[in-house]
C-alpha positions as CSV (number, residue, x, y, z in Angstrom):
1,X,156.6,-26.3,-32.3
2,X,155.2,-29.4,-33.6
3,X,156.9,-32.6,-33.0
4,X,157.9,-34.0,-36.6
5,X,159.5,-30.2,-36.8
6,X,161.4,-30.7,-33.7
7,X,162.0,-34.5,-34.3
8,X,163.9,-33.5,-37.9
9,X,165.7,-30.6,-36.4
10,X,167.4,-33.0,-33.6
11,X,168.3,-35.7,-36.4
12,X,169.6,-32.7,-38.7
13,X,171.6,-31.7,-35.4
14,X,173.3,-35.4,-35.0
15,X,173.7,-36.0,-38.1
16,X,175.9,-32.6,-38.4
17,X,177.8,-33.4,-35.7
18,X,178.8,-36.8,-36.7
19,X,179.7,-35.4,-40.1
20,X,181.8,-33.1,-38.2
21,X,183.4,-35.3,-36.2
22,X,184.2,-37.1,-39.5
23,X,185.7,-34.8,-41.4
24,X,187.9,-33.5,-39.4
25,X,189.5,-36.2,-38.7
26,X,188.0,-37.6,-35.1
27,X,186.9,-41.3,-37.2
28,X,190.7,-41.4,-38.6
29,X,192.2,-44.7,-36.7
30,X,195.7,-44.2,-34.8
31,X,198.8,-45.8,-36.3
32,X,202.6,-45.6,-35.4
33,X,204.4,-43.8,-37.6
34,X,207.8,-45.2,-36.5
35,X,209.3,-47.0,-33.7
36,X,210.3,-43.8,-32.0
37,X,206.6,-42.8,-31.9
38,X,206.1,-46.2,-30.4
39,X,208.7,-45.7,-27.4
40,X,207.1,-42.0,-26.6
41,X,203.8,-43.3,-26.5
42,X,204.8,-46.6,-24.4
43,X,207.1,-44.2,-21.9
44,X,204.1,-42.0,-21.6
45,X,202.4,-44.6,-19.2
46,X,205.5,-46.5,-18.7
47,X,208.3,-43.7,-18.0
48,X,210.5,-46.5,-16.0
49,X,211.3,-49.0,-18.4
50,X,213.9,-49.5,-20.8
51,X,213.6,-50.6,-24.2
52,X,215.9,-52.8,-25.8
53,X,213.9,-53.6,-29.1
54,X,211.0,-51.8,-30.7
55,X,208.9,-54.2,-33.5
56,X,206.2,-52.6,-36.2
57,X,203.8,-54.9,-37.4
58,X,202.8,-54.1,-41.4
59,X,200.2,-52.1,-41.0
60,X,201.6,-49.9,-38.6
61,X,198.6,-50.3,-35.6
62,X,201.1,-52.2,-33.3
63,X,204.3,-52.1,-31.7
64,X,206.2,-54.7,-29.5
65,X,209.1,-53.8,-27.0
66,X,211.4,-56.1,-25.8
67,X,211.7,-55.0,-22.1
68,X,214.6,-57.7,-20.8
69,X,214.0,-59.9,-18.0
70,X,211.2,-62.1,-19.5
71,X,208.6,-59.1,-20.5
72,X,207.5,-57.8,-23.4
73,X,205.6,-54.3,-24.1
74,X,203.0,-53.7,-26.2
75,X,201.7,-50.5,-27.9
76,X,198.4,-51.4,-29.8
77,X,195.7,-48.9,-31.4
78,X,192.0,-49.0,-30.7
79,X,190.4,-46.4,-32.7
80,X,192.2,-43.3,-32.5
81,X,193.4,-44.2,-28.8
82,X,196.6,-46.4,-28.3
83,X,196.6,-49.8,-25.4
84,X,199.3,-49.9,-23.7
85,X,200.3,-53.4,-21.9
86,X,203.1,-55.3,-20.3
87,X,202.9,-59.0,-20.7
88,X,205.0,-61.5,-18.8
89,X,205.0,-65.3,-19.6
90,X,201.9,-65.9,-17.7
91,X,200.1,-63.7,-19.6
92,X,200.4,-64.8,-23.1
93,X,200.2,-67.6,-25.1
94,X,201.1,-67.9,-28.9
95,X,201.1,-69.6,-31.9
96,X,202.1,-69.9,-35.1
97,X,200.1,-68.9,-38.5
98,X,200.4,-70.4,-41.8
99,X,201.9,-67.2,-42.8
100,X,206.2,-66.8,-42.1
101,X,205.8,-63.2,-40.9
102,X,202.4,-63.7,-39.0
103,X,201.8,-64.9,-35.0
104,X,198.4,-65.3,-32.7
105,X,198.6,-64.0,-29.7
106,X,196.3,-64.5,-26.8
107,X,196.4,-62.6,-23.4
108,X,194.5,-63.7,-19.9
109,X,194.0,-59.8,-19.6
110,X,190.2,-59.3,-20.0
111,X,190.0,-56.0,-21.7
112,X,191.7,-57.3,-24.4
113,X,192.8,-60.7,-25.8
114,X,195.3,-59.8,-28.5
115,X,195.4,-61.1,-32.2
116,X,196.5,-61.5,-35.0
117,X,200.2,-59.7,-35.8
118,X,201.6,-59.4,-39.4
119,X,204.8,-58.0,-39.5
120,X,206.8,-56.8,-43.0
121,X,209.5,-59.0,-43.1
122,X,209.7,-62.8,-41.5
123,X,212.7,-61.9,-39.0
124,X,210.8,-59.4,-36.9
125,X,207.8,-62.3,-36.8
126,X,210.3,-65.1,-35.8
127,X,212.4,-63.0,-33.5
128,X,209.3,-62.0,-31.2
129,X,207.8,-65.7,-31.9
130,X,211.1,-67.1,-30.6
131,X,211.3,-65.1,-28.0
132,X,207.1,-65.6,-26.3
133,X,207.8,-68.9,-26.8
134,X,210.8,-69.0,-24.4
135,X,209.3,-67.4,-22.0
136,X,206.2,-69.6,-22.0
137,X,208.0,-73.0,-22.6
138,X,210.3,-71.7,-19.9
139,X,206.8,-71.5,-17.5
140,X,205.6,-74.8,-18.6
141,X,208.5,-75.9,-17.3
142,X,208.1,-74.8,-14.1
């Protein structure tokens, strides 16, 4: 077999598979349907913690759950995976956006830094806002 012949048929064999992989759904990104997906996905890696509050942002791709006792989970989607994290005061720092029902937030964990978080309505946005920045005026005050 020449080499252009086998060269083609190993592209043509990619190229299949990646259209496979495509359309059948393995490119589709992850999002949370509702907050009770977000609580079985968190307890899945998490199976000891209790939830008090579960928050959607807009677009569905991230959930935060108020944990009590100064921590806060996070379920986040990479792809069609889902991050899991628990962030304490000394892990995050936030700020505000020009937007009402919009926050930045910035974690010291390495494999991911956060974002930026739109929730639907303003109260969810200010809620979580109000309560990160407790928690880390609360450490600068230490």
């Amino acid at each position: 077999m020449s080499l252009p012949v086998l060269v083609a048929i190993v592209v043509l064999g990619i190229a299949l598979s990646v259209a496979a992989v495509h359309f059948t759904g393995g490119s589709k990104p992850a999002t949370l349907t509702d907050p009770d997906q977000a609580l079985h996905r968190f307890a899945e890696d998490f199976p000891d913690e209790m939830v008090a509050t579960v928050r959607l942002t807009a677009d569905a791709k991230t959930a935060f759950l108020d944990l009590g006792r100064g921590r806060t989970g996070i379920v986040h989607s990479i792809g069609d995976c889902f991050l899991t994290r628990i962030v304490m005061a000394a892990d995050v720092s936030v700020s505000r956006s020009e937007e009402t029902n919009t926050i930045q937030l910035r974690l010291t964990d390495f494999t991911w830094k956060g974002g930026l978080f739109r929730f639907a309505n303003a109260g969810d946005a200010q809620a979580l806002l109000k309560a990160l920045e407790a928690r880390h005026a609360a450490r600068e005050a230490v």
